[in-house]
C-alpha positions in Angstrom: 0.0 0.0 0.0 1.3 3.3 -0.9 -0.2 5.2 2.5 1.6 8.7 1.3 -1.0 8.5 -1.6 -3.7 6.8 0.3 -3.7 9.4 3.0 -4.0 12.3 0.6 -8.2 10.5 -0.5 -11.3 11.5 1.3 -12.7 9.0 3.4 -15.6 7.2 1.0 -17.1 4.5 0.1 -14.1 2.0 -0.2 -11.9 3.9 2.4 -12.2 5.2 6.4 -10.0 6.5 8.9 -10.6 6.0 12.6 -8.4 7.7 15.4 -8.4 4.3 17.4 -10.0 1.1 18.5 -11.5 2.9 21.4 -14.8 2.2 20.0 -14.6 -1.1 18.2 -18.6 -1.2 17.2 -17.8 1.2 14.9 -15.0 -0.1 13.7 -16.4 -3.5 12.8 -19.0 -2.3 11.4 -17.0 -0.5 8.7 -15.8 -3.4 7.8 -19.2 -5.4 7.9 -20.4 -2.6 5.4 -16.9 -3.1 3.3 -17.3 -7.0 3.1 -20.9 -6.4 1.9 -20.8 -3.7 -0.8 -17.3 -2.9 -2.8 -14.6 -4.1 -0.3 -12.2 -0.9 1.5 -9.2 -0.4 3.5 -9.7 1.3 7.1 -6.5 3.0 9.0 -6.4 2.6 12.7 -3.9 5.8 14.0 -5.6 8.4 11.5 -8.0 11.2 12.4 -10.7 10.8 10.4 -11.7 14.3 10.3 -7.9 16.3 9.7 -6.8 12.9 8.4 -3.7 14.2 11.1 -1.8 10.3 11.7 -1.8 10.2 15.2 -0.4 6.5 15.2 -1.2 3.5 17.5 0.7 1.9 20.9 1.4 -1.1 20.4 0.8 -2.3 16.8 1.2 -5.8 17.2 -1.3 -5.8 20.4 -3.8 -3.9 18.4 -3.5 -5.8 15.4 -4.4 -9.5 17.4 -6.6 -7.5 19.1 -8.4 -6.4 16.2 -8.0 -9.9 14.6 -9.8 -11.9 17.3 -12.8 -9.4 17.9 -13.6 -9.4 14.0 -13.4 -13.5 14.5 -15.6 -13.0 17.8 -18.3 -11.0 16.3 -18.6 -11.0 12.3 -20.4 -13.6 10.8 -20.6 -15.2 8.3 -16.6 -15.6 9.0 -14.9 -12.8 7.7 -10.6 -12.7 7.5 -9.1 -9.2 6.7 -5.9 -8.8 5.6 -3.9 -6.8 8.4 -0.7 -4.8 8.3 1.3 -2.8 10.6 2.8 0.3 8.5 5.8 2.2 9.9 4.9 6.3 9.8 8.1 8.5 11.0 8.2 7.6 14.7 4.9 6.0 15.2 2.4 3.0 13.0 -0.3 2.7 11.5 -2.5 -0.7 11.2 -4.1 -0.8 7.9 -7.1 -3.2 7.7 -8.2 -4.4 4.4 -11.1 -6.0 3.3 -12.3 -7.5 0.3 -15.6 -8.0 -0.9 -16.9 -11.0 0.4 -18.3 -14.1 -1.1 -21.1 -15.2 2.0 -23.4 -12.6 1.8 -24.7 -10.7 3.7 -22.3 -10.2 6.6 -23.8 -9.0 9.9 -22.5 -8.0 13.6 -23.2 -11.3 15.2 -24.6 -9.3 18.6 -26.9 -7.2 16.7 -28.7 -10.3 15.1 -29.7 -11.0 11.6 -32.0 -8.9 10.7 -30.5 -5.2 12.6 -26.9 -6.6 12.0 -26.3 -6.1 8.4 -24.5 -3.0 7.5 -23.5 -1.2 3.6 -21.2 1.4 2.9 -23.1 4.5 1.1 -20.4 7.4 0.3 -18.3 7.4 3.8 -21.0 6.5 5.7 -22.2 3.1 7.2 -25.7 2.4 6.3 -28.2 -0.2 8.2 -29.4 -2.3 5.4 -33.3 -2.6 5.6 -35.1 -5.8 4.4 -34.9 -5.4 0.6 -31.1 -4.3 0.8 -30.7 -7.7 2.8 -32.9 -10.0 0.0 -30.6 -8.3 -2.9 -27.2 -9.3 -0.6 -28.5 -12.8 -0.8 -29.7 -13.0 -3.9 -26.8 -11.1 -5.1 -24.5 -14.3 -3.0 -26.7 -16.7 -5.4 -26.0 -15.0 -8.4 -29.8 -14.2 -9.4 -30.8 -11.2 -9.9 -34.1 -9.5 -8.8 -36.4 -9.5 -12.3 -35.5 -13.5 -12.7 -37.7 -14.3 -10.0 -41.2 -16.4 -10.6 -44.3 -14.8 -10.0 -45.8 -17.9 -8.9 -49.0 -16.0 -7.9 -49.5 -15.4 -11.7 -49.9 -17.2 -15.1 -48.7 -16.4 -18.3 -51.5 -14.5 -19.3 -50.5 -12.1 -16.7 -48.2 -10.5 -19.7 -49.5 -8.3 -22.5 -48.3 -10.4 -25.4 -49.5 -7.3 -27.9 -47.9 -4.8 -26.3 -44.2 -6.4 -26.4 -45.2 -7.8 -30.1 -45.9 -4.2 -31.4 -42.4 -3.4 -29.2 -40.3 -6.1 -31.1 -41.9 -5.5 -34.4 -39.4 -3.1 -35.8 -36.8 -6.2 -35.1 -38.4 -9.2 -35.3 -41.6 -11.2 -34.9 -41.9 -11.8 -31.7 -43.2 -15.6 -30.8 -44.7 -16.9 -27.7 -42.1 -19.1 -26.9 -39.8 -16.3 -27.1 -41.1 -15.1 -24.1 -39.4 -18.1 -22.0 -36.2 -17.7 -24.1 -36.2 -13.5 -23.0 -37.0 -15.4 -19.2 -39.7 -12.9 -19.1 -41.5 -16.5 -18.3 -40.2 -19.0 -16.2 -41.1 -22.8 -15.1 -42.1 -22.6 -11.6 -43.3 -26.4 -9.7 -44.3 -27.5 -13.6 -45.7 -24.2 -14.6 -45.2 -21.7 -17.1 -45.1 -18.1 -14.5 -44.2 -14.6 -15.6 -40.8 -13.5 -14.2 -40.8 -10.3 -12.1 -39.0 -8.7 -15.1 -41.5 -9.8 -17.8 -44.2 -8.1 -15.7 -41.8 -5.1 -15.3 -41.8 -4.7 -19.3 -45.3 -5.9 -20.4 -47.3 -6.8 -17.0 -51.1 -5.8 -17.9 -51.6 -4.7 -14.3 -48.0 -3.7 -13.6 -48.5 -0.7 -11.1 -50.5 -3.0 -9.5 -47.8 -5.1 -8.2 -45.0 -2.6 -8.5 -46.3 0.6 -7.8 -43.5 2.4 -8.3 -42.2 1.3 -11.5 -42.4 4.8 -13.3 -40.9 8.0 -14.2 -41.6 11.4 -12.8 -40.2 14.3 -15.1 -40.1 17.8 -14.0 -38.6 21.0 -15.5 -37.7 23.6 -12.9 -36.9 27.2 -12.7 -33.8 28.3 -11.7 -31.1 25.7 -10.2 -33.4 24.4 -7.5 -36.2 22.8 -6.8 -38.6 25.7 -5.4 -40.7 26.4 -8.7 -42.2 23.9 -11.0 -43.0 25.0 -14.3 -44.0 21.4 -16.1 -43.8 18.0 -14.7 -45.3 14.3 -16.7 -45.7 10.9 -14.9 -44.5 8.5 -17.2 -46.6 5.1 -16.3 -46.5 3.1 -19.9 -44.3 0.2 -20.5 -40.5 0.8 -20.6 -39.4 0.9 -24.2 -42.0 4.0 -24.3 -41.5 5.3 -21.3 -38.2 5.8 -22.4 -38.7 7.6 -25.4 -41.2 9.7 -23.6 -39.1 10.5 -20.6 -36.0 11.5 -23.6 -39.0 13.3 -25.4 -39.9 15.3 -22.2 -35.8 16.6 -21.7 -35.6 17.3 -25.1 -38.6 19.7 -24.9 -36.9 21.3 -22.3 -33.2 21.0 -23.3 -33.4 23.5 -26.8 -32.2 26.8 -25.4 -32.5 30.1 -27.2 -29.3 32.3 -27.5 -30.2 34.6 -29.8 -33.4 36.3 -31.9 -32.4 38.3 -34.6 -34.5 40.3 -37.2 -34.6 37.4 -39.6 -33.6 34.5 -37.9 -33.9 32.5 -34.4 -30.6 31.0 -33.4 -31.1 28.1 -30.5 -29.0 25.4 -29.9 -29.3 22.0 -28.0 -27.7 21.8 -24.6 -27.4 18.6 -23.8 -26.2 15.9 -26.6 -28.9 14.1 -27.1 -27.0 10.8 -27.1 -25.8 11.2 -23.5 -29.1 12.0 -22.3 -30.5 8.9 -23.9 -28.1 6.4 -22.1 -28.5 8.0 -19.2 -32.3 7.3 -19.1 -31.9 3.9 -20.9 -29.6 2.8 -17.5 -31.7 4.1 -14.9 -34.4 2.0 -16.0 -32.3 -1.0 -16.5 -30.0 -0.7 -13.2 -33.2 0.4 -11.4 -34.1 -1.8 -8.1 -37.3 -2.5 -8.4 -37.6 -4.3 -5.0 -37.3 -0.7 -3.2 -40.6 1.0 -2.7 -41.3 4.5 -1.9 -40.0 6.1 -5.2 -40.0 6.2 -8.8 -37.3 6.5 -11.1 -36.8 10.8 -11.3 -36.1 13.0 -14.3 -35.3 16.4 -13.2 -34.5 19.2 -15.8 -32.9 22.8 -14.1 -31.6 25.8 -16.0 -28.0 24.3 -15.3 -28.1 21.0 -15.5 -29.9 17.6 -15.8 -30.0 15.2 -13.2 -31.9 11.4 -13.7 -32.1 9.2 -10.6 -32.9 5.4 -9.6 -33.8 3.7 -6.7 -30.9 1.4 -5.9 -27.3 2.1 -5.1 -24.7 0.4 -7.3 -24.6 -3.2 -7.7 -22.3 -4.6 -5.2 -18.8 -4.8 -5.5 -19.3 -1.8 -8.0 -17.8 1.5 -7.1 -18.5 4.8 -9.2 -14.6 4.8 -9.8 -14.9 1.7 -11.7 -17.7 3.5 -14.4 -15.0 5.8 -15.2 -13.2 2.8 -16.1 -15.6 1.5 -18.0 -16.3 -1.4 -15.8 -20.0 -2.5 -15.3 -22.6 -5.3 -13.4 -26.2 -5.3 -14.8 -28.9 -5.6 -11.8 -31.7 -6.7 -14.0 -30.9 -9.7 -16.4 -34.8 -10.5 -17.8 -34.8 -6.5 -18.5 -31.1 -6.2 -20.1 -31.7 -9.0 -22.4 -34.9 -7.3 -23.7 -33.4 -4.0 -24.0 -30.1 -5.3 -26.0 -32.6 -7.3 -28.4 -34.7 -4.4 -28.8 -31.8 -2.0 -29.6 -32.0 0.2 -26.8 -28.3 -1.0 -26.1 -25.6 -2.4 -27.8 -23.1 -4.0 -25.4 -23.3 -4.0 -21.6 -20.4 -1.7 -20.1 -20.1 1.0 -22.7 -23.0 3.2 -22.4 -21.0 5.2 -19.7 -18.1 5.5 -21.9 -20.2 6.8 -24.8 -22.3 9.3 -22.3 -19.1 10.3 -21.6 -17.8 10.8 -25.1 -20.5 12.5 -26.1 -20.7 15.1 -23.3 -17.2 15.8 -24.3 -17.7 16.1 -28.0 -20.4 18.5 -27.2 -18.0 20.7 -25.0 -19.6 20.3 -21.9 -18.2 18.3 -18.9 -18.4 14.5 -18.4 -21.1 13.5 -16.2 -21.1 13.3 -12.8 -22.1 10.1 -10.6 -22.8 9.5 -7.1 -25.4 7.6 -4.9 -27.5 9.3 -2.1 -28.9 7.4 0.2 -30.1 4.3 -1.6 -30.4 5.9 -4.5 -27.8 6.5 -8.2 -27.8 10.1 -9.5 -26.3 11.2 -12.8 -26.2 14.9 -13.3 -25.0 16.5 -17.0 -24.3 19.8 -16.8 -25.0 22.3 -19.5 -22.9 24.8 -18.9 -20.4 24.7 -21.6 -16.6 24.0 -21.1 -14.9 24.3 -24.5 -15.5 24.2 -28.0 -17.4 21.1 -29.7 -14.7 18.6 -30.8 -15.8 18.1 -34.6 -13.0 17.2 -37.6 -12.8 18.9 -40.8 -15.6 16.3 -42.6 -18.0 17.5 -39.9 -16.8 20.8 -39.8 -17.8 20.7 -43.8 -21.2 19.1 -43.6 -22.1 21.9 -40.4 -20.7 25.0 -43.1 -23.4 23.1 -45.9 -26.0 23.5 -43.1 -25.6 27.1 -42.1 -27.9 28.8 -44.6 -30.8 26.9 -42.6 -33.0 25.7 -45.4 -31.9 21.9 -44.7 -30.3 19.1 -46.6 -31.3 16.1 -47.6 -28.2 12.6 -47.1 -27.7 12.7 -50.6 -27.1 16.6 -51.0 -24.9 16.5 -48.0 -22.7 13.2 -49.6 -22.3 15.4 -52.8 -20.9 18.1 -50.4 -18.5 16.4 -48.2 -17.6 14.0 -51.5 -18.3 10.5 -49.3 -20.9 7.9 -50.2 -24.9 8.2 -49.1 -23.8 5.6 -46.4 -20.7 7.3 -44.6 -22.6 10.6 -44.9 -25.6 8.6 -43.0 -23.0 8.0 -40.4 -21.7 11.4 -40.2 -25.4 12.4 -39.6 -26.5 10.0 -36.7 -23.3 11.3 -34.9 -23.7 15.1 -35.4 -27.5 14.3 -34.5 -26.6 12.5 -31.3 -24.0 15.4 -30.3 -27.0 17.5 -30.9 -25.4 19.6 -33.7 -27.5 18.5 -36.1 -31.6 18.1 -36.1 -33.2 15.9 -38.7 -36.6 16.0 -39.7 -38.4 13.1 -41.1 -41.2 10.4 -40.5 -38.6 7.5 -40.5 -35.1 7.2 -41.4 -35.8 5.7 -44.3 -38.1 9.2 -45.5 -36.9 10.1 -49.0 -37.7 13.3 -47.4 -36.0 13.6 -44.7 -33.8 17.2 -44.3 -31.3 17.6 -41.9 -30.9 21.0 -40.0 -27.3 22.8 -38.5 -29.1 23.3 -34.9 -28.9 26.5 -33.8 -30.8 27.5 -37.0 -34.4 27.7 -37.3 
């Protein structure tokens, strides 16, 4: 461990600091909460406030002190790795845990069901019923929307509605259903899954109430005034659409009105925005109750958020690095079939590409409470990244009376196809607005956006 680097962090969700072992309930559990979420390293002889290393008496002592009361009162059995690290004249004992394989850990006095801790930013959070299901289903390697609905049959689903979903794909047959485990075999019967009535469930707010999204445009950069709000309740393909629909009402701002023309210009990419709606309804957990998924537009920035805190052993370091866990299976498989996402793991990376493109900067994650928050912020940073082909095809559009692919290609001198693909990528940057019924309109124009 490099512990001149690692003192220089903020304590958080992976990492505490703790003056002592005078109070060891705190200390163990920190590192019930570590074994149970993402893993973390806790330093015994650092102030956790100041982060001023005070050091320990007796490292040795403390450290088979420390050893035996986390065999005493952790179960299931948890082993830490422990080292004594020399600092000047004093130590420091530097307890790490990783995550752990037997969950969900609990503090053995506090019982089974008040025992079970989870980190949440630098805090230590008492994991309610539902948090302690997911640990355990999470230790099984299921996932929430596989579970049977033995209450239910089949009928339960609205074949129609995901037909007329999959139709611009494929025909959608009934057996498909199984194969998409939005039904499952359950004691010789065919049962929707919890994820199959999450998608197409004909009385779906019935049995989960809070399966929705609530949109809401704001004035000014807090919540005091609401100037338009929709509750999204239809199935989640068009939900999502809608909810994109609602922020791009609200996301064209006006910069300038001249005599003869109104310049405007998008202010959020359009392709960010859409991932970041597409994942909160796929990594929402749809065990939690009390809350619907949340689309909130300000004058500075967008922020969409999902019950459900990161899937464990998932920090919000390791989206940076493009690493990912999907919560919801049944729901993932039917969004990659439909489209709605390409491969597991990069929509991060291309929200985050995007944002950049658009010269504004990269998102921002974070959980609160039990709940994932991404914000994009609007306010712009530099100078959209384009090359000199887009920078040609954005000149061609200036004028403002629109273009259609194959006057563009003759333009920029590249085949229909490449120019197509120039197009979808200037219009998911938000530099460029089409205009069509389909993409396959022979009429479709394309527009330099901030023209109108």
């Amino acid at each position: 461990m490099d512990l001149i680097e690692t003192l220089k962090l903020p304590e958080g969700k992976t990492l505490e600091f703790k003056r002592d072992l005078s109070s060891p309930a705190g200390v163990l559990r920190t590192l019930v909460a570590f074994a149970n979420t993402a893993g973390g390293t806790l330093l015994l002889g650092v102030e956790d406030g100041t982060r001023h290393v005070r050091g320990v008496r007796e490292p040795l002592d403390l450290e088979e002190r420390l050893a035996s009361l986390v065999s005493d009162s952790i179960l299931p059995r948890l082993v830490p790795d422990l080292e004594v690290l020399p600092w000047r004249h004093t130590h420091i004992v530097a307890v790490r845990v990783h995550p752990g394989e037997s969950r969900p850990y609990r503090l053995k006095s506090e019982g089974q069901e008040n025992g079970v801790y989870v980190r949440v930013g630098s805090t230590n959070r008492h994991a309610d019923r539902e948090l302690i299901e997911e640990l355990k289903r999470f230790a099984r390697g299921e996932t929430f929307d596989e579970q049977p609905m033995p209450g239910l049959d089949s009928e339960a689903l609205d074949f129609r509605a995901a037909s007329e979903s999959f139709a611009a794909v494929r025909k959608l047959r009934r057996a498909d259903l199984e194969t998409l485990r939005m039904v499952t075999r359950h004691q010789g019967r065919k049962v929707p899954t919890v994820g199959g009535i999450l998608l197409f469930g004909r009385e779906r707010a019935r049995h989960f109430p809070d399966a929705w999204i609530q949109a809401g445009r704001f004035a000014g950069t807090d919540k005091t005034r609401l100037v338009d709000h929709v509750e999204i309740r239809i199935f989640s393909a068009q939900a999502i659409e809608a909810a994109i629909g609602f922020v791009q009402k609200h996301a064209l701002h006006s910069v300038e009105i001249g005599a003869v023309r109104r310049t405007e210009r998008w202010n959020l990419p359009p392709a960010a925005v859409r991932e970041a709606v597409i994942n909160a309804v796929a990594h929402a957990d749809y065990a939690q109750r009390g809350a619907p998924i949340r689309v909130a537009i300000f004058d500075d920035r967008l922020e969409i958020e999902n019950p459900g805190l990161l899937p464990f052993g998932l920090t919000v370091d390791d989206l940076h690095r493009g690493v990912s866990k999907l919560r919801n299976r049944v729901i993932g498989r039917v969004f990659h079939e439909l489209g709605l996402v390409e491969q597991w793991g990069s929509g991060i990376e291309r929200m985050t590409a995007a944002c950049r493109s658009a010269g504004i900067a990269a998102p921002e994650f974070e959980e609160i409470a039990t709940r994932f928050r991404v914000t994009l912020r609007t306010e712009q940073t530099g100078s959209p990244v384009v090359d000199p082909v887009d920078e040609t095809i954005l000149r061609v559009l200036v004028h403002g009376k629109g273009l259609s692919t194959q006057e563009i290609a003759q333009a920029i001198h590249l085949s229909a196809r490449a120019t197509r693909t120039r197009l979808a990528s200037l219009v998911e940057r938000g530099l460029v607005r089409e205009i069509g019924t389909s993409p396959q309109d022979p009429k479709r124009r394309y527009f330099r956006a901030g023209t109108a």
